[in-house]
N, CA, C and O of each residue as an XYZ file, in Angstrom:
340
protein
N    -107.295     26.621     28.181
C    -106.185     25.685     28.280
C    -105.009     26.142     27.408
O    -103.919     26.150     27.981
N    -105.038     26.534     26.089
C    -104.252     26.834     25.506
C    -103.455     28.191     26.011
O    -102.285     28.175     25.628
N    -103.828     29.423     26.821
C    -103.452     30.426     26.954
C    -102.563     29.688     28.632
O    -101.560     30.175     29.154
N    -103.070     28.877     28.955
C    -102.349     28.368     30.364
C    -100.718     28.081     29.507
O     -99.701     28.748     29.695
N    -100.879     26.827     28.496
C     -99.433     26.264     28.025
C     -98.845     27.488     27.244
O     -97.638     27.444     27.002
N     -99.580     28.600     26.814
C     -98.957     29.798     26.425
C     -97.713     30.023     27.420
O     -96.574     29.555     27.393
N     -98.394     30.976     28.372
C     -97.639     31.203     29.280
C     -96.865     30.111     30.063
O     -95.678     30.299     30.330
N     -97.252     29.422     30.291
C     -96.306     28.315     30.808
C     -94.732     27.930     29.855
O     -93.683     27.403     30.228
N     -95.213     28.524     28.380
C     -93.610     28.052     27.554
C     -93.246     29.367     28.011
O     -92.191     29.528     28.624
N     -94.009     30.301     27.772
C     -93.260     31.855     27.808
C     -92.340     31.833     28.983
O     -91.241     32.324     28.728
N     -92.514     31.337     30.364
C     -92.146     31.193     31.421
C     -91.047     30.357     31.134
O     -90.102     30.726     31.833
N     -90.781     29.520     30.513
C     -89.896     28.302     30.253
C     -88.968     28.886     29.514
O     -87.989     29.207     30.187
N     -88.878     29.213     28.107
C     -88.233     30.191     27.398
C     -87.668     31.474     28.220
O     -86.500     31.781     27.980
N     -88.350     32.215     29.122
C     -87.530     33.077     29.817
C     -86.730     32.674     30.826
O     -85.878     33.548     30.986
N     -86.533     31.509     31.821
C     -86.578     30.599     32.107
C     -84.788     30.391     31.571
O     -83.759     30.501     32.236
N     -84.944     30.139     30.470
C     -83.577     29.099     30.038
C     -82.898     30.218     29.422
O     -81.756     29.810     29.208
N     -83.004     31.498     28.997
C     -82.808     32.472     28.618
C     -81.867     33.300     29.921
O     -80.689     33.650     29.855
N     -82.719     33.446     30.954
C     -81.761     33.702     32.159
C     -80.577     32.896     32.966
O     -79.849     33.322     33.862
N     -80.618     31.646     32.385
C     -79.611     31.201     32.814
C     -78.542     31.025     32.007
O     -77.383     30.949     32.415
N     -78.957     30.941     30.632
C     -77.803     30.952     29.835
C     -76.760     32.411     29.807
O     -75.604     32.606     29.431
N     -77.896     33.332     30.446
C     -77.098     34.776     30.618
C     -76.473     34.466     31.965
O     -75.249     34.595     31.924
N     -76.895     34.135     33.018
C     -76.315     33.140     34.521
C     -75.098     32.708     34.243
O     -74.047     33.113     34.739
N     -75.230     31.962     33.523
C     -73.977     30.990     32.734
C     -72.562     31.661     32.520
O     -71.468     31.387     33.013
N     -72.987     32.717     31.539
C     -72.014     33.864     30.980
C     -71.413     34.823     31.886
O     -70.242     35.181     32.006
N     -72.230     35.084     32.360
C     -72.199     36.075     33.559
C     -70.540     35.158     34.531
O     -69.492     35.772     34.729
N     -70.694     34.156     34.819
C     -69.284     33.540     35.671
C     -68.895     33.197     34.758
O     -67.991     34.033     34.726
N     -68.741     32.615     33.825
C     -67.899     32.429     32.942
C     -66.595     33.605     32.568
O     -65.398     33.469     32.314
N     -67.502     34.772     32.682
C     -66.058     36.181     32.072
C     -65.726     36.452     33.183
O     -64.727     37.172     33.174
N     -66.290     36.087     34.704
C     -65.505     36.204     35.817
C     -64.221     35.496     36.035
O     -64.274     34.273     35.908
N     -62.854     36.129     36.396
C     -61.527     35.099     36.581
C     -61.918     34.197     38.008
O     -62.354     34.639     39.071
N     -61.588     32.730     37.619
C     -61.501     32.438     38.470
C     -60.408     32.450     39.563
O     -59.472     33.233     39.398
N     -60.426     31.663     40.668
C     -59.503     32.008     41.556
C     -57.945     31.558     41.354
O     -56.921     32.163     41.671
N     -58.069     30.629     40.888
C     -56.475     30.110     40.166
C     -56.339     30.814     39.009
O     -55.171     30.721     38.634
N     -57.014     31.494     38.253
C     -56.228     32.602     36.991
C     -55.925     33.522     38.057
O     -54.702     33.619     38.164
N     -56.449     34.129     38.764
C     -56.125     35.103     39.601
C     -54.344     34.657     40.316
O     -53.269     35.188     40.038
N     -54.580     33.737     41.089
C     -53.649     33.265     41.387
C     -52.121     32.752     40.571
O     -51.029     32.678     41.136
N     -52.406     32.427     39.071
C     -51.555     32.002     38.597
C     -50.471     33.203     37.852
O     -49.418     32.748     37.404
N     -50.723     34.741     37.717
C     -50.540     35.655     37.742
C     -51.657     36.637     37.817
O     -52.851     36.355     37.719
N     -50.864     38.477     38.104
C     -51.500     39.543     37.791
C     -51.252     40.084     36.851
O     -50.933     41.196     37.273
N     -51.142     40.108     35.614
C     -50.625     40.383     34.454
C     -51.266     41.935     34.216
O     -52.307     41.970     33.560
N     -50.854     42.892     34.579
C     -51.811     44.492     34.314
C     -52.447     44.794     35.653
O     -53.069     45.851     35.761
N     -52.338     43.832     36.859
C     -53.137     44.232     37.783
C     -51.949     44.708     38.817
O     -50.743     44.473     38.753
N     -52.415     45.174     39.425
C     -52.131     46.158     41.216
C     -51.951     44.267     41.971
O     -52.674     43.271     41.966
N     -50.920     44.522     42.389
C     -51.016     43.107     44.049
C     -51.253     44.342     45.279
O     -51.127     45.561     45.397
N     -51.718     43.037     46.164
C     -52.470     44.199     47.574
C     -51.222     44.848     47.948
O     -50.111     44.360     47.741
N     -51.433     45.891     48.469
C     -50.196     46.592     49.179
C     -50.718     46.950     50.425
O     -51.903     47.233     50.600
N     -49.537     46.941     51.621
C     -49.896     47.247     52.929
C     -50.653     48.237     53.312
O     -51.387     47.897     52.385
N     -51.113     48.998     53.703
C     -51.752     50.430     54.272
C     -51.318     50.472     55.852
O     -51.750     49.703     56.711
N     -50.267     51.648     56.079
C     -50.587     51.586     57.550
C     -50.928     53.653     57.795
O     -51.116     54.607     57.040
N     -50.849     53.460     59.072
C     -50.893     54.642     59.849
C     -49.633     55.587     60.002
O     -48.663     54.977     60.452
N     -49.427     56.814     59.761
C     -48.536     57.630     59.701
C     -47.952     58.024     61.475
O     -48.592     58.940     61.992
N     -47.320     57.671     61.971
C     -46.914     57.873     63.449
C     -46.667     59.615     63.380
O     -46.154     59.932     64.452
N     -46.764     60.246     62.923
C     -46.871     61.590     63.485
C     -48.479     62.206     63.247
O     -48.981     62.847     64.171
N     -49.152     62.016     62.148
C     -50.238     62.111     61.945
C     -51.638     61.264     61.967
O     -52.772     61.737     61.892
N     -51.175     59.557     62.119
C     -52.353     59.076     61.992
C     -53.327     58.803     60.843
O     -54.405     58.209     60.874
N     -52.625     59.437     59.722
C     -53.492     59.208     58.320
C     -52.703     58.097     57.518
O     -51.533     58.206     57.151
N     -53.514     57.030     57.309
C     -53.255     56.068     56.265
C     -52.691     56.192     54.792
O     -52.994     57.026     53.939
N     -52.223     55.648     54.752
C     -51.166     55.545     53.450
C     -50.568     54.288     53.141
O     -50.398     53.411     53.988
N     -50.184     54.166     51.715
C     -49.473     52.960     51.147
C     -48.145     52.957     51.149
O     -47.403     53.833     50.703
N     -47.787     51.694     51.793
C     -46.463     51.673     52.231
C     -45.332     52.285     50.893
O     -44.375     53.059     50.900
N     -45.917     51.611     49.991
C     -45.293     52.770     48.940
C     -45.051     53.538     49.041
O     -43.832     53.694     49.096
N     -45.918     54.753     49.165
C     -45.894     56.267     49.046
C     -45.421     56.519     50.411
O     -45.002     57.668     50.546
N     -45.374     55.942     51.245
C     -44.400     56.758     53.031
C     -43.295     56.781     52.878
O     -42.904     56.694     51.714
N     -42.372     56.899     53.881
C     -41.209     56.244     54.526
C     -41.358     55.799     55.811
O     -42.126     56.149     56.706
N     -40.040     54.530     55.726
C     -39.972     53.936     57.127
C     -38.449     54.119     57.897
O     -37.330     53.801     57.495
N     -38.785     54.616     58.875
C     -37.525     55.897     59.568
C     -37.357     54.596     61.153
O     -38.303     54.507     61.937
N     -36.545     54.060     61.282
C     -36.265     53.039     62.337
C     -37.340     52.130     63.116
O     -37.328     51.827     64.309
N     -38.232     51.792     62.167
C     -38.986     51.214     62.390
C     -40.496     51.856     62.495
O     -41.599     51.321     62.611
N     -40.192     52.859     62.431
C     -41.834     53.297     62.025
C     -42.392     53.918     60.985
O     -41.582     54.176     60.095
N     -43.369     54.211     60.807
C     -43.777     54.856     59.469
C     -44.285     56.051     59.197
O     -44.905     56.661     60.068
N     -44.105     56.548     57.989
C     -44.381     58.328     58.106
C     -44.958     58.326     56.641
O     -44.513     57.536     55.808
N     -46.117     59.368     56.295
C     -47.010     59.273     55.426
C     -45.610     60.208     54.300
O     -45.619     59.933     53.100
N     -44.582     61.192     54.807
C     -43.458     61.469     54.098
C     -42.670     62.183     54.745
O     -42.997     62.719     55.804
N     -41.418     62.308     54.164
C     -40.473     63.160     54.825
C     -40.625     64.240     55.826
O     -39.908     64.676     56.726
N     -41.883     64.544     55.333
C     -41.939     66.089     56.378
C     -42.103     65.584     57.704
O     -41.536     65.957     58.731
N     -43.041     64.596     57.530
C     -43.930     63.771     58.655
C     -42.660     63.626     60.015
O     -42.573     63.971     61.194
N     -41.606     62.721     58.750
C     -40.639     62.208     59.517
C     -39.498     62.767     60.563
O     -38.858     62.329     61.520
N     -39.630     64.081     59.764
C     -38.466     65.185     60.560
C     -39.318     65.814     61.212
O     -38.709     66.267     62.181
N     -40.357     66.112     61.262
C     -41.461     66.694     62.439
C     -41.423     66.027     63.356
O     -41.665     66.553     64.442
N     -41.114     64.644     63.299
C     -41.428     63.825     64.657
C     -40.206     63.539     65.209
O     -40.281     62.805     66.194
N     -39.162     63.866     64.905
C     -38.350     63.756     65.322
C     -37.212     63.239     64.659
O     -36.157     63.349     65.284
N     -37.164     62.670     63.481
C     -36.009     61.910     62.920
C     -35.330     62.280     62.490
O     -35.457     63.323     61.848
N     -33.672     61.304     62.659
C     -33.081     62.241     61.666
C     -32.724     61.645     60.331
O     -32.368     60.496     60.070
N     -32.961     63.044     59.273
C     -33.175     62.271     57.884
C     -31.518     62.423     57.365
O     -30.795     63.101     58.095
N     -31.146     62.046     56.606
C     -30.006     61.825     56.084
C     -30.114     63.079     55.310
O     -29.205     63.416     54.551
């Protein structure tokens, strides 16, 4: 009997031990309104599209957009036809 309530606290104690780490564990996660209320050091999503002469993805950042379409860069753009300034 005694080796049963042994293990039975041991179980209990590990038990409340994992959740208090449970606990912590979301706690240092941001929630969705800190997220939301700024990005202070973080990246915001940026578009990704397709390069119209090549087809390789890129951030609208890093392309150009030549009369409405998009080019992974300059070279892209005068290869396909545009004219660059």
């Amino acid at each position: 009997m005694g080796r049963i309530l042994f293990f039975l606290g041991l179980a209990l104690v590990g038990w409340i031990l994992f959740k208090s780490w449970q606990r912590k564990q979301l706690d240092e996660k941001p929630s969705v309104d800190a997220k939301q209320k700024g990005n202070i050091g973080r990246k915001t999503q940026e578009e990704i599209l397709p390069c119209q002469h090549c087809g390789a993805y890129s951030p609208m950042s890093e392309g150009v957009m030549m009369q409405g379409r998009f080019y992974c860069g300059m070279e892209h753009a005068k290869a396909a036809g545009e004219k660059v300034h």
